[in-house]
Legacy VTK file of the C-alpha trace (Angstrom):
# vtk DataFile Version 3.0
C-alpha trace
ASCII
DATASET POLYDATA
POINTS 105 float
134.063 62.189 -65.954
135.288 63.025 -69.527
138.839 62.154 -71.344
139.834 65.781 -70.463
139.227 65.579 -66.960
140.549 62.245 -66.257
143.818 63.890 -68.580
143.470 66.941 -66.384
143.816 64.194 -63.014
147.260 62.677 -65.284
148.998 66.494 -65.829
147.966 66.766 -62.006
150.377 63.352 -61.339
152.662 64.774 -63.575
153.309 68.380 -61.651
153.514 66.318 -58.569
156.297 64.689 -59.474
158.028 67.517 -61.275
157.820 68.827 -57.459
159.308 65.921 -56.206
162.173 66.603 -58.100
161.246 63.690 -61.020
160.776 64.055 -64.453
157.274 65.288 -64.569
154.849 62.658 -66.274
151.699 61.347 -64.777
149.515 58.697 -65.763
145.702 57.597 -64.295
143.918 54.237 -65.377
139.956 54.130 -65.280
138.120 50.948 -65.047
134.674 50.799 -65.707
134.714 54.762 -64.988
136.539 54.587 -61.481
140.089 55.498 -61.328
141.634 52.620 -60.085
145.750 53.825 -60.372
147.331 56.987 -60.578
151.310 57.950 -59.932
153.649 59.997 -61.197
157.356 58.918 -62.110
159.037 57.815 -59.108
162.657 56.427 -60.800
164.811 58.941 -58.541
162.573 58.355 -55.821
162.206 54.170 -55.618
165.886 54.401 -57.211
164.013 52.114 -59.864
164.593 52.483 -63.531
161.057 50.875 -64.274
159.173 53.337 -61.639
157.825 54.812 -64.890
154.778 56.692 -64.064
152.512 54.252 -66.216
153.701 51.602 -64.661
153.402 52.693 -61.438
149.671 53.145 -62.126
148.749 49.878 -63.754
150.799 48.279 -60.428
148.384 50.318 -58.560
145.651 49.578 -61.019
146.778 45.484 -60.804
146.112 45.713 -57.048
143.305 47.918 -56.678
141.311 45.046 -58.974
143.091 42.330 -57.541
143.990 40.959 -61.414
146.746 41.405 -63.430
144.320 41.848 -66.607
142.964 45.324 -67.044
140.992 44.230 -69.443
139.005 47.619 -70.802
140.549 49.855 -68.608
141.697 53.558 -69.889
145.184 54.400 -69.295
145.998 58.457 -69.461
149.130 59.451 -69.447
150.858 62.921 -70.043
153.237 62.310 -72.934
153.714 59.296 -74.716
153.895 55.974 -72.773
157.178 54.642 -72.664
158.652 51.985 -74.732
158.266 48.938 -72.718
154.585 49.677 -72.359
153.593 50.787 -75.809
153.889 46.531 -76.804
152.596 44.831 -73.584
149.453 46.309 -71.904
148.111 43.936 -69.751
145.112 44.093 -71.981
144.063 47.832 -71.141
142.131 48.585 -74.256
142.021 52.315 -74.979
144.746 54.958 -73.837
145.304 58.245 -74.293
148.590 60.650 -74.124
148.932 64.295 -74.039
151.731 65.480 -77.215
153.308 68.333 -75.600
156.678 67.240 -73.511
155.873 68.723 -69.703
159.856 68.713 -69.058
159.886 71.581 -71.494
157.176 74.086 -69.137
LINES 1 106
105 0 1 2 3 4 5 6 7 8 9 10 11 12 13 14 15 16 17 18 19 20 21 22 23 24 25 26 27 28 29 30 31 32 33 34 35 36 37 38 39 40 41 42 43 44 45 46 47 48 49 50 51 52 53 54 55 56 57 58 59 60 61 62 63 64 65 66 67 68 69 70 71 72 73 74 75 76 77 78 79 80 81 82 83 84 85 86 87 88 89 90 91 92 93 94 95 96 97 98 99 100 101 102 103 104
């Protein structure tokens, strides 16, 4: 898979949760060119301020690998990740976000 498609998997997340009734981001990490976490947000849904959709996928991601570290993983997400993430990343090394603001569509 490509940036685009693994972007394409994020937006995917994203409308997912916009169905769900959340605000409509999505994020997907890739290790070692596996997906290894995906989510949407899920704050209304866990009734969980930090159920940001990034971090819901690097949980998923944590698990998945069995290790906190993430160390060269990818980390997509649909708009810009959110301020607690953008300083601590558990050592993901690359990561990508989409500019346009889904809640706007």
């Amino acid at each position: 898979m490509i940036d685009n498609e693994y972007m394409h998997l994020a937006i995917e997340q994203a409308r997912a949760a916009g169905v769900r009734g959340e605000v409509p981001v999505g994020a997907v990490v890739v290790l070692n060119e596996r997906i290894v976490g995906a989510a949407g947000n899920r704050t209304i849904a866990d009734c969980d301020p930090t159920a940001h959709a990034e971090i819901v996928a690097l949980r998923a991601a944590a698990s998945a690998v069995g290790n906190y570290r993430l160390t060269g993983a990818a980390l997509y997400v649909t708009i810009e990740p959110c301020r607690a993430l953008r300083d601590v990343r558990g050592g993901i090394g690359a990561g990508a976000h989409r500019a346009s603001d889904l809640r706007r569509r």
